[in-house]
N, C-alpha and C positions, 0 to 999 in steps of 0.2 A: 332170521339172519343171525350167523353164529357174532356175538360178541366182539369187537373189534378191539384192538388196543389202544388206548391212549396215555399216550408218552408225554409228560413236563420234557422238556428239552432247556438245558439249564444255562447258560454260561457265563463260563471263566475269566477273572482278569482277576492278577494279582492274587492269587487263592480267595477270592473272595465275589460271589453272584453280581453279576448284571444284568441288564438288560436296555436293548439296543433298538432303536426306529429307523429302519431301514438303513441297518447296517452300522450308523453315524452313531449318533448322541448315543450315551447308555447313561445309565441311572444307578447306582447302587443296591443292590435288594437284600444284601444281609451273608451272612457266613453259612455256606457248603452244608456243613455238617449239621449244624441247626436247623436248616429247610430240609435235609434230609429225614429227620427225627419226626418232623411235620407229617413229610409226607408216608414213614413207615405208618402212623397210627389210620392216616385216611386209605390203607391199603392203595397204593399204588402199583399199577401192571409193571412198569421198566420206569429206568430214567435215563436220560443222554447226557454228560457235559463235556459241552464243546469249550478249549479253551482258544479265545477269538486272537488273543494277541500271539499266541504259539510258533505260526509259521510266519509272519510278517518281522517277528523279533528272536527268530531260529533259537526258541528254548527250547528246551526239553522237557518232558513229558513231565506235570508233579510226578511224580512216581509214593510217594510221602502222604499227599495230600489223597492222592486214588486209594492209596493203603487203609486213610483214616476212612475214606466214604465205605469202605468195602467191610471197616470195621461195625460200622453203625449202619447198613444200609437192609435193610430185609428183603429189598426186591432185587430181580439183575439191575446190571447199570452195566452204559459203554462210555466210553473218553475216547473222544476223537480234538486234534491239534496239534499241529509240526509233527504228526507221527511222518518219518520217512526210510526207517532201516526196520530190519526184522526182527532185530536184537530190543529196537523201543516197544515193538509189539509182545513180544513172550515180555519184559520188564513190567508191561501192562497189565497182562494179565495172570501173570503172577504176583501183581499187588493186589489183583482182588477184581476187578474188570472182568465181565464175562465177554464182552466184546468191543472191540475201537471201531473207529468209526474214519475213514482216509478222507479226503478231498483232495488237495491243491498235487501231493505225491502221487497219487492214484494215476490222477491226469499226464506229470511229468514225467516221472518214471519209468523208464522203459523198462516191462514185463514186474514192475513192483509189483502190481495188483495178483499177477496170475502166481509170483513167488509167494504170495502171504497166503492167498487161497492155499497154495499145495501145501504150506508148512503147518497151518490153525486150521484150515477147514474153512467152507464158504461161511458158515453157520455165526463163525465169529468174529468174520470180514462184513462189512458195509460201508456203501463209497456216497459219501455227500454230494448232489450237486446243489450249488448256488449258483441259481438261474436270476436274468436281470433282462426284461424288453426294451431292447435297443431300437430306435425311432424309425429307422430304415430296415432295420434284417430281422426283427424279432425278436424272439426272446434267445438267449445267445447265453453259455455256461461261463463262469466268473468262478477262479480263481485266488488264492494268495488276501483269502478273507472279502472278497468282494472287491479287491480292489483294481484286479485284472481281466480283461473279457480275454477268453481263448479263439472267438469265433467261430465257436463250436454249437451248431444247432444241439439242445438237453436231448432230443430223440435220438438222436443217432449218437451221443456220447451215452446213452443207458443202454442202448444195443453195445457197445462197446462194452462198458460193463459187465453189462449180462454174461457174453462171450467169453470174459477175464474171467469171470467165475464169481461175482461177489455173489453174496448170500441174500440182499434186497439194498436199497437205495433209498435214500432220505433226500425228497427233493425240499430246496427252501427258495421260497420265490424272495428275492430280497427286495423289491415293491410293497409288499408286504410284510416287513416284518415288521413286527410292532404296533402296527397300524389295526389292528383289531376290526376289521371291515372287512372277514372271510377270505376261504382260501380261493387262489385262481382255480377254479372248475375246469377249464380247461384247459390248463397247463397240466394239471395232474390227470385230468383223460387221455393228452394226447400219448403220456409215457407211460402210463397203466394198459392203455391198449396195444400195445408197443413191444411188451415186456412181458417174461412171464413170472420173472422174479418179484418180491415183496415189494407193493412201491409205499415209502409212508412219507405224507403231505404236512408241509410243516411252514408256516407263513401263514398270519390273518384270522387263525381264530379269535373269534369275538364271543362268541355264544357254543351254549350247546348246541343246535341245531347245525353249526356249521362243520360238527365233526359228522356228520351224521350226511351232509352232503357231501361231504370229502370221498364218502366208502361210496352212498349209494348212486351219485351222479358222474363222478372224478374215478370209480373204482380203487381210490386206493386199499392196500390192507389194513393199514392202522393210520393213526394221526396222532401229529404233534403240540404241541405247542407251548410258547413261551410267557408270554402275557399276563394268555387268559386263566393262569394258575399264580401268579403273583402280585397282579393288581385286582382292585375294587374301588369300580364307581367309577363317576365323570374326572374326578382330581387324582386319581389314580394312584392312591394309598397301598402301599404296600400289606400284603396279603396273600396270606398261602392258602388258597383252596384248591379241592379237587372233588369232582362230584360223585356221587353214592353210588354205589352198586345200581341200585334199581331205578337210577337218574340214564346210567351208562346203561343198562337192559332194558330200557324202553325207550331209548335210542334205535337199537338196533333191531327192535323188534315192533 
């Protein structure tokens, strides 16, 4: 099996790393540009930083702080939060960003998704869903950082996608975020079967092993995650790892 990618998924508050358990509480993990330096030397495939407070408190894009990561960053990177005009997108990636990443506008928007597609290309469009299982209907897409359900079944909001044109999808189970106890398997099968665009799974890694059921059980293309690249151990000390080549090729093979 060809090599799969696995993405740190970083985020944002304040210009400065967190990291958040299901959504709520986060933690402080250290300054952007430092964890990025970390992570050029352990060769890293991509990185994402979402910034969480973005569209709940309608900032705007670092555009500054993207400049510096793009400055110091040896692998691509996307920034996704409060993007919602096309003017933040080209701002974006003209700081240095190979690709953003929409959610909460994607959804609102009427024909956003398919204008960004036509203007950058699908390639350097990808639409977040933050999915959350609702007690009665299931698992239901969430919005405005978690904090609004749309009522929208993730399946048939990723056929949507699809059809807009995005370039692949970052699904995050937010049940699981932080919580280091593996991704949902079959959250990520039912929209990897579904789709025929990139799905990459992001919610729950605890171990290697669970990126590895993400591809071969879940189908996704690559996997994410936040955590299990920053902390170490039961007291969950701050920590930037990422695992070796031949840790990630016998994985996949």
């Amino acid at each position: 099996m060809k090599i799969k990618r696995i993405i740190p998924c970083l985020l944002l508050r304040n210009n400065g790393l967190v990291k958040t358990v299901k959504f709520k509480e986060s933690t402080y993990i250290g300054d952007p540009i430092n964890t990025v330096k970390i992570f050029n030397e352990k060769e890293v495939d991509e990185i994402f930083f979402l910034d969480i407070d973005a569209t709940k408190l309608k900032k705007e894009p670092p555009y500054e702080l993207i400049h510096n990561i793009a400055s110091e960053c040896f692998m691509p990177f996307a920034y996704g939060g409060g993007i919602h005009s096309l003017q933040q997108i080209e701002r974006i990636i003209k700081s240095g960003a190979e690709k953003v990443i929409l959610n909460t506008h994607a959804f609102l928007g009427e024909n956003f998704l398919k204008e960004a597609v036509s203007q950058f290309g699908s390639s350097t469009i990808a639409v977040s869903i933050d999915i959350k299982k609702d007690f009665l209907r299931g698992n239901m897409v969430y919005i405005k950082g978690g904090s609004q359900s749309t009522g929208m079944n993730p399946v048939d909001y990723a056929k949507r996608i699809e059809g807009e044109g995005a370039g692949e999808i970052l699904i995050n189970s937010i049940d699981r975020d932080g919580v280091m106890e593996g991704y949902d398997i079959e959250l990520i099968k039912s929209i990897s079967s579904s789709v025929k665009i990139p799905i990459i799974a992001c919610g729950g890694a605890g171990k290697l092993n669970d990126f590895s059921l993400a591809v071969k059980q879940g189908g996704a293309a690559a996997v994410a995650a936040g955590s299990f690249f920053v902390f170490h151990g039961k007291r969950r000390a701050v920590l930037i790892t990422y695992p070796s080549y031949s840790e990630i090729s016998d994985l996949f093979n």
